[in-house]
N, C-alpha and C positions, 0 to 999 in steps of 0.2 A: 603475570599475576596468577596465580593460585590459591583458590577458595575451597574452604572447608565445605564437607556436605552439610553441616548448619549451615554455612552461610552462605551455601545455593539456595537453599532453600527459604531461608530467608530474602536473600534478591528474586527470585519468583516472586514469591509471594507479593514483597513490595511491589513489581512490575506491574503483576496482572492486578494490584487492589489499589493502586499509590500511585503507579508513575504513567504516563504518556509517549510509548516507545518513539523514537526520532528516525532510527538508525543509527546516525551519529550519538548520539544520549538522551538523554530522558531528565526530563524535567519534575520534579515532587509534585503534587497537589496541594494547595493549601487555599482556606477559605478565600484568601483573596484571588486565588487563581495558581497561573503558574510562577513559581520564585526560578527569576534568573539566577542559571551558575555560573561560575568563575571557568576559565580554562581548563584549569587542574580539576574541577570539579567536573568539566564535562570530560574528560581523557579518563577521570579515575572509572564513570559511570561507563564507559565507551569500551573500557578494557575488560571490567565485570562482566558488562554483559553479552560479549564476543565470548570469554570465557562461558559463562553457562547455556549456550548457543550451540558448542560445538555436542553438548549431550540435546541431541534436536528435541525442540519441545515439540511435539504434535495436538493440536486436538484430535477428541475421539473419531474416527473415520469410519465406524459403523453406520451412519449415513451417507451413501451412495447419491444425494440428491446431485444432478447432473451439472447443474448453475447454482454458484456462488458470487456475492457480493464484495467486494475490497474496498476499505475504504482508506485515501491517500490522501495526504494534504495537497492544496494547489501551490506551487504552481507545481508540485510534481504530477498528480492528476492530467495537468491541462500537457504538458509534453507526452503523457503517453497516450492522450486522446488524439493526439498529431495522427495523419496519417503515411504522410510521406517516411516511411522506415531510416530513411539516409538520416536523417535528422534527430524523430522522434529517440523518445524512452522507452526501450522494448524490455529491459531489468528493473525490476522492482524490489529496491533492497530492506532484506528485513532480518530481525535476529530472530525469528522462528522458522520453523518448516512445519512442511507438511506433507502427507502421501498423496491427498488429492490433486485430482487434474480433471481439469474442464472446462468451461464456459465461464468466462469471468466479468463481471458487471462492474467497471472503475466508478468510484463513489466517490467524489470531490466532496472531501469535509468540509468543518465550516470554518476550522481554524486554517490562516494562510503561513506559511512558512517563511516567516520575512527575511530573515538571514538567506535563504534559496536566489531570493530576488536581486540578489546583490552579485551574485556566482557570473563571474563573463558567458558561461558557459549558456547558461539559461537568459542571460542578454540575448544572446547572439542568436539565441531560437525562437525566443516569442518579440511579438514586433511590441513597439516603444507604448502601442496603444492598445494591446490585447487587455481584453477585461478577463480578469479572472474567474472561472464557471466555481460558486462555492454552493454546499449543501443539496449535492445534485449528480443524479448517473450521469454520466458526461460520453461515456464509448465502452462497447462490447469487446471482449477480445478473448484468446485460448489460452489457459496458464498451460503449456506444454510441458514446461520441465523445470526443476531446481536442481542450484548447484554448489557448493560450499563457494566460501571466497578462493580465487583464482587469480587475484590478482586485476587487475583494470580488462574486463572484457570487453567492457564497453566505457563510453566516456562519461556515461551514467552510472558505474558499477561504484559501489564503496567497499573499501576494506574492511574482513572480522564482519561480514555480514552471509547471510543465504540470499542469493541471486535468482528471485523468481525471474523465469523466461518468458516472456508475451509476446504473442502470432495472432493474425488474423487481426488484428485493430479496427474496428470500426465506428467513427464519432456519431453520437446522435447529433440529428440536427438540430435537437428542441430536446434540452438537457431537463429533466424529470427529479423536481425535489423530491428527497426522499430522507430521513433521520438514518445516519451510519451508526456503524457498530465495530468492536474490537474485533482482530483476526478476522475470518471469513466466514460470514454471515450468509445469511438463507434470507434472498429477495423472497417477498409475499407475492402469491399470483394475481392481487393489485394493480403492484409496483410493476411487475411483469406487462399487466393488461396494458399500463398508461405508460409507460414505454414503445410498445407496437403499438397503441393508439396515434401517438405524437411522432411515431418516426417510421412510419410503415416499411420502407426499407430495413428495417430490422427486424419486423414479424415473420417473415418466414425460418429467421435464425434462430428467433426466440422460439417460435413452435416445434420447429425441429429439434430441440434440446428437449425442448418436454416433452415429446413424443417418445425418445428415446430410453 
């Protein structure tokens, strides 16, 4: 598929003011919420937006702040709070990029990805009784690197996406509500406090990123 520079720019536009990026597709807003699509209507949105993907969107990176926020739906969130690597979700797929790297706070939305729950894959990794962590930091970890789609890197990677890379994982014990935000967000040194408040094992990681 090939889109006119209008109509990049028009699919922006609608994305970041209209739509609910998935990975897979994106859903419209409407007063009553989100309107389910058809197949072909999620392939067509799926193909769009792979296509204006590969001109990477960045936000602005003249802020160097050390630690950022991601916010994921669950149960993709709760796999990459796993900490055993063999298993867990160490790619985090998404149709943006970014130049930043650093410290990154996984932020379980509030909305759950019910189609996810069905996938054998995500059967076979959380047990039959896991509750899902929703509206809440759930685990720390290091964005190290990004990579264009490559093909199945991982058994979590998806096609026509950018393949954030995540190291260091580490789950809070005592998951800290907190309201998400699009792209990656700047924790308040609050949200910061009541995180090494609640999971003291994680205060030293968190000081040392600020110090830095």
């Amino acid at each position: 598929m090939t889109l006119s520079p209008a109509a990049d720019t028009t699919l922006l536009a609608r994305l970041s003011r209209e739509a609910i990026p998935t990975g897979a597709y994106f859903r419209t807003r409407t007063p009553a919420g989100s309107a389910p699509l058809t197949r072909q209507q999620q392939r067509t949105n799926y193909e769009a937006l792979a296509t204006v993907s590969r001109r990477p969107q960045t936000a602005p990176d003249h802020d160097l702040t050390p630690i950022r926020c991601l916010t994921i739906r669950p149960p993709w969130s709760d796999l990459i709070a796993l900490e055993n690597d063999q298993i867990a979700k160490r790619i985090e797929n998404r149709v943006w990029t970014t130049r930043w790297r650093g410290t990154l706070l996984i932020h379980a939305g509030a909305e759950v990805d019910i189609e996810a729950l069905a996938l054998d894959a995500v059967r076979e990794t959380l047990d039959d009784d896991y509750e899902l962590v929703r509206g809440s930091v759930v685990a720390v970890a290091d964005l190290v690197g990004i990579h264009a789609d490559d093909g199945a890197c991982t058994r979590w990677s998806q096609q026509g996406c950018f393949h954030f890379e995540l190291a260091r994982v580490q789950r809070l014990t005592t998951p800290v509500p907190a309201r998400g935000a699009q792209r990656l967000w700047k924790p308040t040194p609050k949200l910061l406090r009541r995180i090494g408040d609640t999971n003291p094992h994680l205060s030293g990681r968190l000081a040392a990123v600020k110090a830095a």
